[in-house]
VOBA-1610 file (N, C-alpha, C; in pm, whole numbers, padded with zeros to 5 digits, always signed):
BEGIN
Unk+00266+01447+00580Unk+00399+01501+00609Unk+00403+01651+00580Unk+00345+01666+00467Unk+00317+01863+00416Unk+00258+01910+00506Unk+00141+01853+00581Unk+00101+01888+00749Unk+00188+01899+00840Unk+00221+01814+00853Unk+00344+01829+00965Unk+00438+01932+01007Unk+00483+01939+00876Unk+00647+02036+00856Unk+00532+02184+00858Unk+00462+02162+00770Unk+00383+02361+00749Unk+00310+02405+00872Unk+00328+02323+00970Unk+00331+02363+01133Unk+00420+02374+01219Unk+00571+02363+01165Unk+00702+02394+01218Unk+00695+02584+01191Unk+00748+02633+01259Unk+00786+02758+01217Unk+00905+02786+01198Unk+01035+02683+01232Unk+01139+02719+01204Unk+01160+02624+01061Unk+01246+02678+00977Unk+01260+02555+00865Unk+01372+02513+00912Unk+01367+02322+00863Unk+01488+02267+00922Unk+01566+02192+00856Unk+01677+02204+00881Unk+01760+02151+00816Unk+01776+02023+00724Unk+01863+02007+00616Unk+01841+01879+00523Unk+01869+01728+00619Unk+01960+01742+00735Unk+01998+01646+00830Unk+01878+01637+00935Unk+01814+01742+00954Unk+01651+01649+01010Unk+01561+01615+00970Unk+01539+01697+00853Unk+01469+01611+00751Unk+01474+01462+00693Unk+01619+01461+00717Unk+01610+01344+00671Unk+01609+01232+00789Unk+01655+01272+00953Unk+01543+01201+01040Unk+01418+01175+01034Unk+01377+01287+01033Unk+01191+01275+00993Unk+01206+01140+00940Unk+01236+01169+00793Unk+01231+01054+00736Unk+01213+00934+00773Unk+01355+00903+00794Unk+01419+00831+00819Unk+01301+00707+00969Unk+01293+00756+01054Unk+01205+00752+01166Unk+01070+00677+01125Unk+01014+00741+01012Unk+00863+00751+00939Unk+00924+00606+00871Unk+00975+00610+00807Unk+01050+00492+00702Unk+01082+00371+00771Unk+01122+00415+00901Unk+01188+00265+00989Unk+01005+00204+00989Unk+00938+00305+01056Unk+00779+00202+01104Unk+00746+00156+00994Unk+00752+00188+00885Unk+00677+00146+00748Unk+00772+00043+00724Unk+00883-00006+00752Unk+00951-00123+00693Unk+00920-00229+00824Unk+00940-00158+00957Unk+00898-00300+01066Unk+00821-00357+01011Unk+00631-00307+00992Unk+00495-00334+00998Unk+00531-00420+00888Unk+00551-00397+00744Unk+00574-00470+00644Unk+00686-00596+00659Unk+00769-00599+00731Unk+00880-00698+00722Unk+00766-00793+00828Unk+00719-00747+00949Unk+00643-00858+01028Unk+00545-00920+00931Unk+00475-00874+00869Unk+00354-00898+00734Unk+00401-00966+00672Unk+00516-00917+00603Unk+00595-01056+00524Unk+00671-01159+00581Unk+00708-01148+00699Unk+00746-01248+00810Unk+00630-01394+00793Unk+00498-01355+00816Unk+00366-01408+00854Unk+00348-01440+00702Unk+00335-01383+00596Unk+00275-01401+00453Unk+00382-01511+00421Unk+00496-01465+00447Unk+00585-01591+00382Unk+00599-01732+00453Unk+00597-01703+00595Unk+00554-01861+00652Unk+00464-01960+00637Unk+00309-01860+00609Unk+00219-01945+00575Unk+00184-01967+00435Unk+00264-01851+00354Unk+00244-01936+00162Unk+00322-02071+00171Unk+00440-02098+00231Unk+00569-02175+00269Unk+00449-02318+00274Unk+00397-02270+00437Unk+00327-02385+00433Unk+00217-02445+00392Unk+00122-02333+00286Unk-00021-02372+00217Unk+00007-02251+00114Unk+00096-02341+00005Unk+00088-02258-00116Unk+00004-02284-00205Unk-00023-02187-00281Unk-00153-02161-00392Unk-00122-02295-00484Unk-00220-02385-00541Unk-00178-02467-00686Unk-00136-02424-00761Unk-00003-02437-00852Unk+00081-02398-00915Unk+00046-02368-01046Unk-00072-02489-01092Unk-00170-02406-01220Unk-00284-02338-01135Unk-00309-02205-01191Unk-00425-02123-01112Unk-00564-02229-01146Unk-00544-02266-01253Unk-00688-02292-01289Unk-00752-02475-01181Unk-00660-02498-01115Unk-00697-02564-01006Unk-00689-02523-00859Unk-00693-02399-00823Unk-00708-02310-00720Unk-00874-02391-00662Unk-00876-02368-00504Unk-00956-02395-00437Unk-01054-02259-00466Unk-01194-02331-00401Unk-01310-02247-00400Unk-01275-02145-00283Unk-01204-02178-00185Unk-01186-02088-00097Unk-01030-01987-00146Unk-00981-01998-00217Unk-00907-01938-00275Unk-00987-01832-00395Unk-01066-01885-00466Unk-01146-01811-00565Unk-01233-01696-00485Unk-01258-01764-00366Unk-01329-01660-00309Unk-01271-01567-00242Unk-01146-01584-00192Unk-01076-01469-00194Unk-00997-01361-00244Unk-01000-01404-00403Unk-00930-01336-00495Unk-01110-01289-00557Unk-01196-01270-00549Unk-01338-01192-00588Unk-01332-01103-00467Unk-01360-01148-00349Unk-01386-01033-00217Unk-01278-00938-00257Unk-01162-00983-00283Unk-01014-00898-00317Unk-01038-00766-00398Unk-01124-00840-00500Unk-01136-00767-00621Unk-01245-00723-00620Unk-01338-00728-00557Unk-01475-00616-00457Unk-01451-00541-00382Unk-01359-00544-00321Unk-01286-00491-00216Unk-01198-00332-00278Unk-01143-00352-00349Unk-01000-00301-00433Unk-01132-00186-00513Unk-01214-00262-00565Unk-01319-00164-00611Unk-01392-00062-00542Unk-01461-00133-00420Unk-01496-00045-00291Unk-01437+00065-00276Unk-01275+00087-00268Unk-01205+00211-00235Unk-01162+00281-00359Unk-01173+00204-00489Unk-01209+00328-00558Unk-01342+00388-00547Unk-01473+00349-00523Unk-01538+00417-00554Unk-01585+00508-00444Unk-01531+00488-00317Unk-01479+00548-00220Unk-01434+00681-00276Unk-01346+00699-00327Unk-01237+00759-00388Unk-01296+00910-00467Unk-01350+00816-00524Unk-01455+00925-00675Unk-01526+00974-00527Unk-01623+00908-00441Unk-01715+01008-00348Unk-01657+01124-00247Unk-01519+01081-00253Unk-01461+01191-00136Unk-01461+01159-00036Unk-01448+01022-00001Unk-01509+00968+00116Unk-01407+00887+00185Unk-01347+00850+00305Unk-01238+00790+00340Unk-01286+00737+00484Unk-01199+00655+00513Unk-01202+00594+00639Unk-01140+00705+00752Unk-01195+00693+00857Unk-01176+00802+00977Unk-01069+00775+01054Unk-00902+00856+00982Unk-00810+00851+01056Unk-00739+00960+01082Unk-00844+01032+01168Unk-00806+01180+01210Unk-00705+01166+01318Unk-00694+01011+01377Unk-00610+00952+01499Unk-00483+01049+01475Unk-00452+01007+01334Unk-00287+00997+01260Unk-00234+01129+01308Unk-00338+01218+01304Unk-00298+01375+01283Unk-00303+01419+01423Unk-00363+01368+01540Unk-00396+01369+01643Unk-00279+01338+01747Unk-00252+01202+01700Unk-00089+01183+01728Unk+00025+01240+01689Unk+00033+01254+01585Unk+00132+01366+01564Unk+00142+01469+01653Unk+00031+01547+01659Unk+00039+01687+01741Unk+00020+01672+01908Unk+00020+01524+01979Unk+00024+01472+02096Unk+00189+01438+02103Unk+00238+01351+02038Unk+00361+01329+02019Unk+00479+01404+01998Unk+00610+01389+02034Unk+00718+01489+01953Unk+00812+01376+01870Unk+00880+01382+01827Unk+00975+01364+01715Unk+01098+01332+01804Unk+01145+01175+01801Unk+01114+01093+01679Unk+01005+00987+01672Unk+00911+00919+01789Unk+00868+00880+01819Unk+00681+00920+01764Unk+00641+00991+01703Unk+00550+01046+01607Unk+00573+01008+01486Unk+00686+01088+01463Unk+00726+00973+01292Unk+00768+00846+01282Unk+00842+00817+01382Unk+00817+00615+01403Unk+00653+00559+01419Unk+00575+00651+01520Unk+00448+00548+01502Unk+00324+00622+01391Unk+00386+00715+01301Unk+00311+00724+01196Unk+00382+00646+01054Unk+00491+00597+01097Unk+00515+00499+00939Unk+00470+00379+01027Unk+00445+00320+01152Unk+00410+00210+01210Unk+00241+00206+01123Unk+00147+00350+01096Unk-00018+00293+01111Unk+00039+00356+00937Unk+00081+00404+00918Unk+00131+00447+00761Unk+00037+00316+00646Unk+00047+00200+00665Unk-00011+00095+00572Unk-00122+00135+00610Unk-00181+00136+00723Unk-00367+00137+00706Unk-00410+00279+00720Unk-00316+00375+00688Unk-00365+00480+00644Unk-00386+00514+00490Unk-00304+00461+00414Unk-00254+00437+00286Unk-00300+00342+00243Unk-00372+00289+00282Unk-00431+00122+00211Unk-00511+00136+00100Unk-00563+00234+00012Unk-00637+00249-00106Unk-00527+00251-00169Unk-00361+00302-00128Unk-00274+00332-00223Unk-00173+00200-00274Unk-00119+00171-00107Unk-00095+00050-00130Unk-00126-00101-00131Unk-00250-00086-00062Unk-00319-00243-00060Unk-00342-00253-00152Unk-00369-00243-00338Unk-00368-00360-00417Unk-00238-00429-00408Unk-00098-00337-00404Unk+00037-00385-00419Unk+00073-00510-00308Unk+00003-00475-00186Unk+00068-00573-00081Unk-00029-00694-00082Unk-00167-00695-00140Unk-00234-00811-00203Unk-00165-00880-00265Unk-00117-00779-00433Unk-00033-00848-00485Unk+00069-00935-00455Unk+00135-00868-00363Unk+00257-00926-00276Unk+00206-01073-00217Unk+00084-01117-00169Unk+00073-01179-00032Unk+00019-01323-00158Unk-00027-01269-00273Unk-00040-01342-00380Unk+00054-01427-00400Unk+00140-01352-00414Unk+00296-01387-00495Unk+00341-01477-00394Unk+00299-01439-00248Unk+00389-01524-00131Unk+00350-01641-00134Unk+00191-01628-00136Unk+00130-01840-00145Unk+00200-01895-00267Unk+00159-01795-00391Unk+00188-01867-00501Unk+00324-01963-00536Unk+00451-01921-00485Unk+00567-01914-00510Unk+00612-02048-00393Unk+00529-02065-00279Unk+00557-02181-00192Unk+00721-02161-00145Unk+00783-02046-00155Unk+00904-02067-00101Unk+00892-01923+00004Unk+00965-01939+00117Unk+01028-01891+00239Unk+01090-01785+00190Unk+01195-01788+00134Unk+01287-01713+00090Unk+01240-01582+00004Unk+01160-01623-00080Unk+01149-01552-00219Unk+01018-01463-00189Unk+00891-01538-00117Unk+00780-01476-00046Unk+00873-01274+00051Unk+00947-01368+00132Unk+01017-01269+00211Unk+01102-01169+00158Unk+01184-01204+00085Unk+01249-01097-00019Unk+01209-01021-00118Unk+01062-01053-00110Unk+00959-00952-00225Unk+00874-00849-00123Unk+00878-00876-00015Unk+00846-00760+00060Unk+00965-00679+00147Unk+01042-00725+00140Unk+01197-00659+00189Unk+01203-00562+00067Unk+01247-00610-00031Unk+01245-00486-00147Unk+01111-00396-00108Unk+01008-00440-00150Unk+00876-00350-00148Unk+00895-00242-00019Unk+00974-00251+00128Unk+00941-00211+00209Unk+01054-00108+00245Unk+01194-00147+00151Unk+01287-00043+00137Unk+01242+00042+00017Unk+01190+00004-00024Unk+01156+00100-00177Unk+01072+00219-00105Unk+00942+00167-00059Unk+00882+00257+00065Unk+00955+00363+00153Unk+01026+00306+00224Unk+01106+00348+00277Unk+01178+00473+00251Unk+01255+00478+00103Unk+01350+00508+00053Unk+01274+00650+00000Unk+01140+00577-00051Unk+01035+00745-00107Unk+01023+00827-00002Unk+00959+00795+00091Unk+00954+00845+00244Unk+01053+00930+00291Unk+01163+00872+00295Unk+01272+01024+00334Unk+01281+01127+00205Unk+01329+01082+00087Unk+01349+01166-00008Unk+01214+01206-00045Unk+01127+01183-00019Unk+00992+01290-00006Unk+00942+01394+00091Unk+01013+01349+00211Unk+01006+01440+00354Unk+01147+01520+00299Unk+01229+01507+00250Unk+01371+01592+00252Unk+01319+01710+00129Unk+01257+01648+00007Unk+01159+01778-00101Unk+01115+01826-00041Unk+00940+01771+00071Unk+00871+01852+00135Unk+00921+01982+00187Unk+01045+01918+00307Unk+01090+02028+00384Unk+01157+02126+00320Unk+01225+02115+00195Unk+01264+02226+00107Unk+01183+02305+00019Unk+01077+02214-00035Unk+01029+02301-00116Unk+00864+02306-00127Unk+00812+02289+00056Unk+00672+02302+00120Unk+00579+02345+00035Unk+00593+02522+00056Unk+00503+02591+00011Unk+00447+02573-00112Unk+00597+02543-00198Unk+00501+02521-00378Unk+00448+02401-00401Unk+00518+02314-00301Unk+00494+02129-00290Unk+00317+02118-00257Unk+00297+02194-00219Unk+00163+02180-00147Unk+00054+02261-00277Unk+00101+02341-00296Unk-00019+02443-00390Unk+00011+02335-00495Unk+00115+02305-00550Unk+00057+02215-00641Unk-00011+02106-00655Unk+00003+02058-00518Unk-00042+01908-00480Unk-00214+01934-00483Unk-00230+02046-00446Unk-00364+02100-00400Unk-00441+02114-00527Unk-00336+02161-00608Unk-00409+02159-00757Unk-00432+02039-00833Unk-00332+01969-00809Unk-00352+01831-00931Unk-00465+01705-00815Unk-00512+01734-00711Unk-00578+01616-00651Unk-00678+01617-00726Unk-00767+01672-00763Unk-00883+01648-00791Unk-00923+01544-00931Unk-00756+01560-01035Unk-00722+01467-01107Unk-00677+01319-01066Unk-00604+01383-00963Unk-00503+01225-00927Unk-00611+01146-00873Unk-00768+01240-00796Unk-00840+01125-00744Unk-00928+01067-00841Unk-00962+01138-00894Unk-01057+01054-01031Unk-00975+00932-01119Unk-00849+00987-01144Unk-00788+00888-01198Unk-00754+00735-01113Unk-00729+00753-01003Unk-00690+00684-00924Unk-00826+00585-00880Unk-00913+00633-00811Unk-01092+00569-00842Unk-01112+00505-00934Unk-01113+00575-01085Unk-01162+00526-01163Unk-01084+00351-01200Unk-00954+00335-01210Unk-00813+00283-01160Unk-00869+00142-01135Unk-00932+00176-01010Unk-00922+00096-00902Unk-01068+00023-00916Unk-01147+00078-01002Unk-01288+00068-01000Unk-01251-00052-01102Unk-01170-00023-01196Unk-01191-00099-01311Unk-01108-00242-01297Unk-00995-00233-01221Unk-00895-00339-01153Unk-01003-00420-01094Unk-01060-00357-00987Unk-01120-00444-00910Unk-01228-00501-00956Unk-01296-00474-01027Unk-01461-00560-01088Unk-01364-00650-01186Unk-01291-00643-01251Unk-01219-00748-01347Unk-01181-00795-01310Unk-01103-00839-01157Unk-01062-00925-01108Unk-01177-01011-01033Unk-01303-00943-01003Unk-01407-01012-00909Unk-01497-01072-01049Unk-01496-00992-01125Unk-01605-01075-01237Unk-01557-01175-01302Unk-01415-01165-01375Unk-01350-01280-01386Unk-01354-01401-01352Unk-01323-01408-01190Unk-01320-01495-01104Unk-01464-01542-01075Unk-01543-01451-01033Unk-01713-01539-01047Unk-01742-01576-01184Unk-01747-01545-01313Unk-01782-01600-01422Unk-01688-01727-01467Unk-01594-01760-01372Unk-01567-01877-01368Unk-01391-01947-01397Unk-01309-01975-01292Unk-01193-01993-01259Unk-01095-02008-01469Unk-01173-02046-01533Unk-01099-02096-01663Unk-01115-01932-01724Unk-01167-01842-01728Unk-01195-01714-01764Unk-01066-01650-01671Unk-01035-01643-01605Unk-00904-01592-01521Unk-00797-01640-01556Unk-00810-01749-01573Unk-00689-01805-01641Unk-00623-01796-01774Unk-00742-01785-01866Unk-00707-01766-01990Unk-00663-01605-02026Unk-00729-01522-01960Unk-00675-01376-01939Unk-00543-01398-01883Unk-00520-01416-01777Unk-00406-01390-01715Unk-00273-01499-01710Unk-00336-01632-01772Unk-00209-01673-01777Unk-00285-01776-01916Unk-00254-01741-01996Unk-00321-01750-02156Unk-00195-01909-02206Unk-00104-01897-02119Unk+00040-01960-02131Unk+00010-02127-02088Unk-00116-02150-02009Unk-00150-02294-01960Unk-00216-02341-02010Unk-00271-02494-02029Unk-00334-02505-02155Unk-00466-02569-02079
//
């Protein structure tokens, strides 16, 4: 978005800014409400066992790949290294407004997926686990206005206060990525080693409460 706007030459107003927003925010809540549309139908109809520690092998194995996975992009992360979505920026500057910022909060999740894919894992967790319709779906409705909600009031800062928004941003990455890697490095092998050293080891960590 600091791309975006620091290629406007006129500065614009707090009422288009907060289109921008606004626009960027609608695609990021569709993509997620259809996701949780789909996550909550099928936890509904093949929910997780209610004690973890009788979870299927094909369940175990997807909460390790999860947590190999989650690790992968930290260590991604620490190398400087990212998936190739020069598309995003490509479209933008093919596109005009509003229809650019609608289909950049539309690819917004799989551009962002080191940031937010542990959370919407989490989420899709919560959706089998919970076996209900309702509650699966209303945990990504929140998650996707919350999104949402950063998104404009982050495009409405940007557009006011660009120039310093950016030099600082420029300064603290090199922290936020190590921290964030390292993060993700350590989340993810504890959730994959856990789970391969054996379903009662996950359990007793994480839900210490079952007997």
């Amino acid at each position: 978005m600091s791309n975006y706007l620091a290629k406007k030459e006129k500065q614009k107003s707090k009422l288009s800014l907060f289109k921008l927003g606004f626009f960027a925010a609608l695609g990021i809540i569709v993509v997620n409400i259809v996701i949780g549309l789909v996550i909550a139908f099928l936890g509904s109809a093949t929910p997780f066992a209610k004690d973890p520690s009788q979870d299927s092998p094909l369940i175990l194995a997807i909460r390790a790949i999860a947590g190999f996975f989650i690790a992968f992009l930290g260590l991604m992360t620490l190398m400087h290294k990212s998936f190739n979505i020069g598309f995003i920026q490509n479209f933008l500057n093919k596109k005009e407004f509003p229809k650019s910022m609608f289909g950049y909060g539309i690819i917004y999740n799989a551009a962002a997926v080191g940031c937010t894919g542990p959370i919407m894992l989490g989420l899709m967790i919560y959706a089998y686990s919970t076996g209900s319709f309702i509650s699966a779906l209303t945990s990504f409705l929140i998650f996707s206005l919350t999104m949402g909600t950063l998104m404009i009031f982050l495009t409405i800062l940007i557009g006011i206060f660009k120039s310093i928004i950016i030099q600082k941003m420029i300064k603290a990455t090199p922290i936020i990525i190590k921290t964030a890697g390292i993060i993700m490095i350590i989340v993810g092998l504890s959730i994959a080693i856990l789970t391969l050293e054996g379903n009662k080891i996950f359990v007793k960590v994480f839900f210490p409460f079952l007997k």
